[in-house]
N, C-alpha and C positions, 0 to 999 in steps of 0.2 A: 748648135753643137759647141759644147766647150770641154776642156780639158782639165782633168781633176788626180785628185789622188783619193786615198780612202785610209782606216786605219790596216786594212791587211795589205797597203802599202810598205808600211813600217811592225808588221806584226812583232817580232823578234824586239825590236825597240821598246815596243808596248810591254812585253810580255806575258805569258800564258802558262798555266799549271807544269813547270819543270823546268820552264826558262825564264827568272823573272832577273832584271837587270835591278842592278844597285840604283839607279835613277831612272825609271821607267820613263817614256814618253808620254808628256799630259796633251789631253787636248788644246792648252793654249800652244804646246811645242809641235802638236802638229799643223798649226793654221803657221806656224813659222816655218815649218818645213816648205811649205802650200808655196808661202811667201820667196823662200828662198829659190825654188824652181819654179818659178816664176807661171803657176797656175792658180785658178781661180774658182772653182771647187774643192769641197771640202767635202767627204761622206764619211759619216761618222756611224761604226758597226758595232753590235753587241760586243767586242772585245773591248770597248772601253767606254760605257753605258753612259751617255747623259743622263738619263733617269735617276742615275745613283748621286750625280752631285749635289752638292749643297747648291739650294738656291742661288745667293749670292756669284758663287762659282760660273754657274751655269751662264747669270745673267754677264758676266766680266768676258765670258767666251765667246757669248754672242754679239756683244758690242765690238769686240777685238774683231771679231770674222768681217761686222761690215764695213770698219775701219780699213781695213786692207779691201775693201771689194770683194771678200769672197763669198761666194753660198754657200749654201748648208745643204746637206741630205743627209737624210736618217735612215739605220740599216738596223736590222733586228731580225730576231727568229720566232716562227709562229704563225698561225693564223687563227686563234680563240678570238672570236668578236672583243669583248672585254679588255684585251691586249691591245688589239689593231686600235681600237678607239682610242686608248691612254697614248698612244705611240702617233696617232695621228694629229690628237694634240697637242703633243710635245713638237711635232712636224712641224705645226703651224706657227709656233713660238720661236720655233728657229727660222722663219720667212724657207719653208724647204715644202714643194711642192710634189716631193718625191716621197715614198718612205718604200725602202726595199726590204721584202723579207725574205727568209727561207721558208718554205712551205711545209710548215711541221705542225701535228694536232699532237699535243699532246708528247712531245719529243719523237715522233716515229710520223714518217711517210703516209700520208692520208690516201685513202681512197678517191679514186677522182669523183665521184657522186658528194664526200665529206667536204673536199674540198672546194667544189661551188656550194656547197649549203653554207659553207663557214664566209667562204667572201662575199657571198651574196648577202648575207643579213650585216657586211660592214659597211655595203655601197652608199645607203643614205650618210653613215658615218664621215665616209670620203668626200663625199658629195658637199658637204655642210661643212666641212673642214680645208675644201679647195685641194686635196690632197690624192695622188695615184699610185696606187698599191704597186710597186714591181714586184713581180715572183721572179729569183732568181732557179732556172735550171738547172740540175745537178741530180735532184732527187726524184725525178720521174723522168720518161721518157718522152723526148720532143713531143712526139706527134701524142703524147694523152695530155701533155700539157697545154697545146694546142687546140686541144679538143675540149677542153676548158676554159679557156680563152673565148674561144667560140661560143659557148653554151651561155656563158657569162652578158657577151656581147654588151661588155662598161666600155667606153672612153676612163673610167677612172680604174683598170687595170690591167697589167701587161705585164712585159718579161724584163725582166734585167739577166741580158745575157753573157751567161760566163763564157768564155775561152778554152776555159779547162773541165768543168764542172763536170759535163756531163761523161768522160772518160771512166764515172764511177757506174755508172747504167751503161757504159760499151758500147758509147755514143762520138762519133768525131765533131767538131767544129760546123767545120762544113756541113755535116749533114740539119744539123743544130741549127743554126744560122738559117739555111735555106728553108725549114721546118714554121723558126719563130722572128722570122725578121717580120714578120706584117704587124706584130705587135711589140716590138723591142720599142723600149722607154729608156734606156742606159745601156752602156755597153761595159762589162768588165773584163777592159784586157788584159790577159795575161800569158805571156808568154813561154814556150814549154820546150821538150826537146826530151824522145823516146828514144830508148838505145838498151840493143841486148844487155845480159851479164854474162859474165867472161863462158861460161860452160855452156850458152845459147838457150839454155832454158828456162825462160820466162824475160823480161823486160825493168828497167826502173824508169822512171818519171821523174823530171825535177824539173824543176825552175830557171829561165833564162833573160836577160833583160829582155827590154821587145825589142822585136828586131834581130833577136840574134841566137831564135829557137826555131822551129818550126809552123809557127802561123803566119800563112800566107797572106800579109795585111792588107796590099791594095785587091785582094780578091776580097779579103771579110767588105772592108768599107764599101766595094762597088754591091754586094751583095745587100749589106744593109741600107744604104743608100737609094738603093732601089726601091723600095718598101715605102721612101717616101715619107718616112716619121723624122721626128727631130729627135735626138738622144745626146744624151752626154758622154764622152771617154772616160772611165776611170783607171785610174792603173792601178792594177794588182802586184804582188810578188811572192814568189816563191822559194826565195834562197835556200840553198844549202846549209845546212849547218855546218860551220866550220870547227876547228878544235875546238875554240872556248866561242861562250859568247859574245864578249867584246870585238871577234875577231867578223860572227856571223854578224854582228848588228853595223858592224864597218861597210860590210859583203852588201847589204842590205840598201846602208846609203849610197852607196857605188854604184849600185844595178838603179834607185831611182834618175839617177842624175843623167846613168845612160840612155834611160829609158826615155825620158819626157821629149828632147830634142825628137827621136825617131819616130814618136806621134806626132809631134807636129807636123811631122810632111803631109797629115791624112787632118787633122785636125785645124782649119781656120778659124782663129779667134776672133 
């Protein structure tokens, strides 16, 4: 188990369609982030594509990474045989043994019968490439995606489980967690914290460092732990946007910084 960061660590930094910063955060800037709080993972997600660089680029980032000791993991959206393959070898090129996706055919929610025809014709893919497909949680319901899981019955795939994810299917953590910890391959935590709005009708959701939300951590890690798989931490984030963005991408480095120390009470390097 090690402790990592991701790019929706630093999203706001990176930037995205409405918030892009005058100096966005490059991939070399985030193995220096990696570097500076002193973790040793690195997952690198569809907001800032390896795929897209220039060769050269690509190759200078992966020297950097193992320069500092860090490793790589690959995150993307999809599961089109075709995709997963391109993505797997890209995995492989970065020494990253993981590649996590969002489980999407076609940009929309698959059917669970779509969904193992589509990961099943990637297995030998994975297979040949040393490589283990994480489904991350969010877009189906524990127990179908579990049932999938099951059906599947790879060692080359499993869950990478969010924190927050499943709160869009009206799913808690805990129930999530106790559902798919027998195949959890990474953990994305992210910390949160529910609260009415002022006229008591209806709820908002936002982001907190960890530790200082609502997920009850030494209960997640005994839960997961139990299960008996080895996984990696990553940390997520969710800030708020603040006035401007200089101000949110400030917010942003402040909640990492908080954050890594209070993993480590759960996390031995």
């Amino acid at each position: 188990m090690r402790l990592g960061i991701t790019t929706y660590t630093f999203m706001w930094a990176i930037g995205f369609e409405g918030a892009r910063p005058a100096q966005p955060l490059t991939p070399l800037g985030l193995l220096e982030k990696a570097r500076a709080l002193g973790v040793y993972v690195v997952q690198v997600g569809p907001n800032l594509p390896l795929d897209r660089l220039p060769p050269d680029e690509l190759q200078a980032f992966v020297r950097r990474a193992h320069a500092l000791g860090i490793g790589l993991e690959l995150g993307t959206r999809g599961l089109e045989p075709e995709h997963i393959a391109r993505q797997a070898a890209l995995s492989r090129r970065l020494g990253s043994t993981l590649l996590r996706t969002v489980p999407e055919l076609g940009g929309q929610t698959p059917a669970i019968e779509d969904l193992i025809q589509a990961v099943r014709a990637s297995l030998p893919v994975l297979e040949r490439e040393g490589v283990r497909l994480g489904l991350e949680n969010g877009k189906l319901p524990a127990e179908e995606l579990r049932a999938a899981l099951d059906a599947l019955d790879s060692q080359w795939v499993g869950v990478v489980l969010d924190t927050v994810n499943s709160l869009a299917v009206a799913e808690g953590y805990k129930q999530v967690a106790q559902v798919l910890a027998p195949y959890t391959i990474c953990l994305h935590y992210k910390d949160f914290a529910i609260r009415r709005v002022w006229h008591m009708m209806g709820f908002i959701c936002e982001g907190r460092p960890a530790g200082q939300g609502q997920v009850d951590a030494a209960w997640l890690f005994r839960a997961l732990r139990a299960a008996r798989r080895d996984f990696n931490v990553i940390l997520e984030l969710w800030p708020p946007e603040q006035e401007s963005l200089e101000e949110t991408i400030v917010l942003e480095a402040r909640w990492a910084e908080e954050s890594i120390p209070f993993l480590r009470r759960f996390v031995a390097e």
